[in-house]
KOLMARRO-205479 format. One record per residue (C-alpha): y, z, x; residue in one letter. Coordinates in steps of 0.1 Angstrom, whole numbers, plus 5000, padded with zeros to 4 digits. Example, Ala and Ser with C-alpha at 12.3 -4.5 7.8 and 13.67 -1.06 7.14 Angstrom:
<pts>
495550785123A;498950715137S;
</pts>
This chain:
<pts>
582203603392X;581603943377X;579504033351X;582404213337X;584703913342X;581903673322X;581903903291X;585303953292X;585603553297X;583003513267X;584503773243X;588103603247X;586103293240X;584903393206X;588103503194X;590103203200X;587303013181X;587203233151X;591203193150X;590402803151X;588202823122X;589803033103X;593102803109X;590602533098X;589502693064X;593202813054X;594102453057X;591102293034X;591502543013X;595102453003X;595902232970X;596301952997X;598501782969X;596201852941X;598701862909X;596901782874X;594101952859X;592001632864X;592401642898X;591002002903X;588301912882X;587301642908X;588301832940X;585801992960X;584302362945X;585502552975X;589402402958X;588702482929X;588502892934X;590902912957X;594903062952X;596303122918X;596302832905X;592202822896X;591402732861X;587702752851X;586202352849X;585702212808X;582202242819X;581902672816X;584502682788X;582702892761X;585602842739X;585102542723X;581802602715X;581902952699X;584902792680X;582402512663X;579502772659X;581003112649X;582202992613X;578602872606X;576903172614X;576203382583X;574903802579X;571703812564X;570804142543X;567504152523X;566804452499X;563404512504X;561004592482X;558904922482X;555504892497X;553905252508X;552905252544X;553804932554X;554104882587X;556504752606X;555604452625X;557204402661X;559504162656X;560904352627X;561304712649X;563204482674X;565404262646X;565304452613X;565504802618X;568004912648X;566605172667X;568005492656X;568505412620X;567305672597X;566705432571X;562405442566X;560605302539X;561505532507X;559905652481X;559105482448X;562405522423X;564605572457X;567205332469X;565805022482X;565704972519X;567804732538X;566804442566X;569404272585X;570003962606X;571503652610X;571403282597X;572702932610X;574302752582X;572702382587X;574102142561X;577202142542X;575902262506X;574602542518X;571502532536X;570702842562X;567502872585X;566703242596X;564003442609X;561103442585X;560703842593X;564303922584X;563803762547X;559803872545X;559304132516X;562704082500X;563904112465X;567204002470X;569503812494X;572903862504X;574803622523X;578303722541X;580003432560X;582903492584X;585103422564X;583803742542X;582403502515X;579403642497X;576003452477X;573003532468X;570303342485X;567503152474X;564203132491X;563502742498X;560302832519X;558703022550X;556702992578X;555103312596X;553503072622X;556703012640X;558803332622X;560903052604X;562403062566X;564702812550X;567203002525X;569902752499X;573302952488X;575402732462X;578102592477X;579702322493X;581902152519X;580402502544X;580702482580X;577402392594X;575702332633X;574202042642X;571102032656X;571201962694X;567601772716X;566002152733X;563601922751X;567101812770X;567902162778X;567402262809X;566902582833X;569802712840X;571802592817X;574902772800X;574302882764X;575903082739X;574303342713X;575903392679X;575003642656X;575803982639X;574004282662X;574104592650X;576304472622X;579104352645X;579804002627X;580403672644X;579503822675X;578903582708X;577603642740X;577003402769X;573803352795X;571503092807X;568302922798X;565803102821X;563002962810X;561002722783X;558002702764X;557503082771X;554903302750X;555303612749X;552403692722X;554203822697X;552703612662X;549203732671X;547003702643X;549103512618X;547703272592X;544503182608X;545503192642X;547702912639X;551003092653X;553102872677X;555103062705X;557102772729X;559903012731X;563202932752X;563903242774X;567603332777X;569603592794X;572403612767X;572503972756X;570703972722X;569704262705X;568804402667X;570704152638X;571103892661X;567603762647X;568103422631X;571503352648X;572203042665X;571602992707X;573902672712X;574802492745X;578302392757X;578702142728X;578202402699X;574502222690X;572002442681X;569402442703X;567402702694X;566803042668X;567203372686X;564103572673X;562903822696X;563604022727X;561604202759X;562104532755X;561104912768X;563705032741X;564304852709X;567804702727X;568204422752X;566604502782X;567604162802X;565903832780X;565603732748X;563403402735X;564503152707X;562202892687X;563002552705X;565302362682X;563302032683X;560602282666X;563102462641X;564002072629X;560401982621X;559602342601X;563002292580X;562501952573X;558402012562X;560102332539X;562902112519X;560301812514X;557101972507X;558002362500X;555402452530X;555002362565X;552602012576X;550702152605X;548801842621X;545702002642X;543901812672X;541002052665X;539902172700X;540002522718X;542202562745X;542702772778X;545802752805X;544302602839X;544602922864X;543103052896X;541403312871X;539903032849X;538302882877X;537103162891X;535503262856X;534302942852X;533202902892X;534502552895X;537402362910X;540302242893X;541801892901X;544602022896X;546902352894X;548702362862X;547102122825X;545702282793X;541502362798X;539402212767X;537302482762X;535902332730X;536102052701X;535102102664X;533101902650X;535001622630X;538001692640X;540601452660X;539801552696X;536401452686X;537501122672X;539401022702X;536301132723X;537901472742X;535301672750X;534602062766X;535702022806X;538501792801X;542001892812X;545101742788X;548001742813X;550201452790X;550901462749X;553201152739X;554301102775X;555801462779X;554201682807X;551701922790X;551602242819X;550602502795X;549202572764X;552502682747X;553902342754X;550602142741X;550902332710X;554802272703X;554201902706X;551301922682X;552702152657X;556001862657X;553401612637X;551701632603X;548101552593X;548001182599X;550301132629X;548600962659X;549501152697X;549000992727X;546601282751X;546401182785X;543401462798X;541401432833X;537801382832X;535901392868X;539301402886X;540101022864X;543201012847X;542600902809X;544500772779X;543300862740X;545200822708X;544501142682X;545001092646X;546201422634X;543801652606X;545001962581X;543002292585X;540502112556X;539801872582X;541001532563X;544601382568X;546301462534X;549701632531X;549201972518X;550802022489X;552302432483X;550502632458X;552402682430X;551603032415X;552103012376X;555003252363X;556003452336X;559303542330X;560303872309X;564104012312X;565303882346X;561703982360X;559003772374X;555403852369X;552403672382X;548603702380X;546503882403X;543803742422X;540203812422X;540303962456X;542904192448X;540604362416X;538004372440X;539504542461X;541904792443X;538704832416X;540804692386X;539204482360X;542904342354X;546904342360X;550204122362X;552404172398X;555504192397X;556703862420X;561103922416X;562804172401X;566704062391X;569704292383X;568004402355X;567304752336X;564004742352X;565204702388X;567405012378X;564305172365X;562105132399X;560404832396X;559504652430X;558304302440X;554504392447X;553804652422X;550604562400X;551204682367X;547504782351X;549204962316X;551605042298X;552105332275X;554505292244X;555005522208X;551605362199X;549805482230X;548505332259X;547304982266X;545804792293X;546704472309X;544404212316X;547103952333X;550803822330X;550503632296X;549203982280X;551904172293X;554703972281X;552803962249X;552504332247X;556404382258X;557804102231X;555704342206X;557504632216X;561304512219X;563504822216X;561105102227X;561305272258X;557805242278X;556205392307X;554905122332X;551905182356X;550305042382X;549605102420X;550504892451X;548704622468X;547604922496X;546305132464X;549505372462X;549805482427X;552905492408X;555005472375X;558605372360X;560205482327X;562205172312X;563905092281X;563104712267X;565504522251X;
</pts>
């Protein structure tokens, strides 16, 4: 035989088995007697996309979900109140201010600025969690539900430390999301993301979990350190007003609090990160019962295990991935339960502990007084501890919110200053104004914040010494108009005209 007559022999070859398989696949892929909708559902997934008669499984239906959700996703706008210079934190140039809006902090006497973002309604009389930056600094809340519905919200309490707030509107029989297990979730999984970007309401987008207990180091430096950042990364397009809205799987449970983005731009660039609902349930619950969150502290310092680690520390690791002891304070719980510098927590309450974002999510779930079980390696040994639980004073007490003492004087709230603040400001005395209301002084340019050090009537000027002596001093001149002035907490000087009833 030729070799023209063997690669002639072999080319005829390999198209008479392509038309074979070919044949083969047009046959499988035919309904093969496949009628009811149940049927395609449990035919192969090669069946399922083929011809005209696909239908996309129950299990990728965003329908359903966005259904549940949508009506229990509210707008959140907060009039802010003036403060000169303030800076705009980056979770707030991300959520609060949409890049490209000319709307900057204005002048004292000008219109109030605006903040908006989203809130997930989470009982039926009326109780919304958001992002503590889209409420922080505001005089007033305004609430729009889908249905175009409006309130007023009230401020049940906040947390900076995981960029949580709990608001209350009056009302009842609301639409609300229940709260779904985001320990369950898992990578990959389909989720939805509800919320009111760029002022577009009820707006909801679709992606997947891409990853958990991410930090991304962006509640650096907030209330002594203590910020927790676990977040659940997500591809569903989120971007400015979407903060606070719901991320919910297949079921419509809300698994999560969309509250920041990765971004070149100040718009979605490809990820977005949500506080773990397991989390979000533990905050909310701490704000209605105690007005402040219960942080429960083991008391050590902490470190990921890495190659870099090791090579800092010039040792070698038993293992690749754990959370490094780096330290224990004195008195604390780790010390009680015997941790000490070296050791390597890789367990906390039987739940995997790979990083330090996840070890500090599972703490940050307890209060002062709750018992975890650690399980560290010491010498390459697996071990076992139980930690009780301390506050930041180091004892096992619930902390209990500091209640400011109030005075009240038409609609407005005023509030003594602290000994720091005279210091500082080099004032021997002053009331700050804590709410203003829809009053004539809110008209007149008074702003939560401003310290108000005199006032100047038809009988001349007078200093304040603290809230009790103001309202004294404006009951004693009911009808006149005053002047009011004061300064800032940064120092900014300035002053209001306003007529007292």
């Amino acid at each position: 035989m030729s070799k023209r007559q063997f690669f002639l022999g072999m080319l005829l070859a390999s198209l008479i088995g392509g038309m074979v398989a070919l044949a083969g696949v047009s046959y499988f892929l035919q309904p093969q007697g496949v009628t009811t909708f149940e049927e395609k559902q449990n035919a192969s997934f090669v069946n399922l996309l083929a011809g005209e008669n696909f239908t996309i499984p129950d299990g990728i239906n965003f329908v359903a979900s966005a259904e549940i959700v949508t009506p229990a996703v509210v707008h959140v706008k907060s009039t802010l109140g003036y403060t000169a210079s303030r800076p705009r934190n980056p979770i707030e140039e991300l959520f609060g201010f949409p890049p490209g809006d000319e709307n900057p902090m204005q002048g004292p006497g000008s219109r109030n600025p605006m903040s908006s973002g989203s809130g997930v309604i989470i009982s039926s009389d009326g109780y919304i969690v958001t992002n503590n930056h889209v409420v922080e600094g505001a005089s007033q809340i305004d609430i729009s539900l889908d249905n175009n519905k409006r309130f007023v919200a009230k401020v049940i309490g906040t947390d900076p430390t995981t960029d949580l707030a709990l608001l209350k509107i009056e009302a009842n029989g609301l639409p609300f999301v229940r709260f779904g297990n985001s320990d369950q979730t898992k990578i990959g999984e389909w989720v939805l993301a509800v919320g009111n970007p760029f002022n577009l309401n009820s707006t909801v987008t679709a992606g997947i979990i891409s990853a958990k207990a991410r930090n991304i180091g962006i509640l650096r430096g907030v209330e002594n350190n203590l910020q927790i950042e676990s977040f659940l990364q997500t591809d569903a397009v989120v971007n400015p007003g979407n903060s606070g809205g719901a991320l919910v799987n297949l079921a419509g449970e809300l698994i999560g609090i969309n509250t920041a983005i990765a971004t070149r731009t100040g718009t979605f660039n490809g990820y977005s990160f949500a506080v773990p609902s397991s989390l979000v349930r533990k905050v909310v619950d701490d704000l209605l019962e105690y007005g402040t969150v219960q942080r429960g502290l083991l008391g050590v310092t902490i470190r990921d295990v890495s190659p870099e680690l090791a090579e800092e520390l010039n040792k070698e690791f038993p293992v690749d991935q754990g959370v490094y002891i780096n330290g224990v304070n004195p008195n604390s719980g780790g010390e009680e339960a015997g941790l000490q510098p070296g050791d390597i927590i890789v367990g906390v309450d039987g739940r995997e502990t790979t990083s330090v974002s996840i070890l500090q999510e599972m703490v940050a779930r307890k209060r002062p007084g709750d018992q975890v079980k650690v399980e560290y390696l010491r010498d390459g040994k697996k071990m076992e501890a139980m930690a009780t639980l301390r506050n930041f004073d180091g004892n096992t007490k619930i902390v209990e919110k500091e209640v400011k003492k109030t005075f009240e004087y038409d609609g407005v709230i005023f509030e003594n200053i602290s000994d720091e603040q005279k210091e500082r400001l080099r004032i021997s005395g002053g009331a700050m104004i804590a709410t203003v209301g829809r009053s004539a002084w809110r008209s007149a340019g008074a702003r939560p914040g401003f310290i108000i050090t005199s006032i100047i009537s038809e009988d001349g000027r007078t200093r304040i010494s603290d809230a009790e002596n103001l309202l004294e001093e404006l009951s004693s001149l009911s009808g006149q108009e005053i002047v009011v002035l004061g300064m800032f907490n940064d120092g900014t000087e300035y002053y209001f005209e306003v007529e007292l009833d």
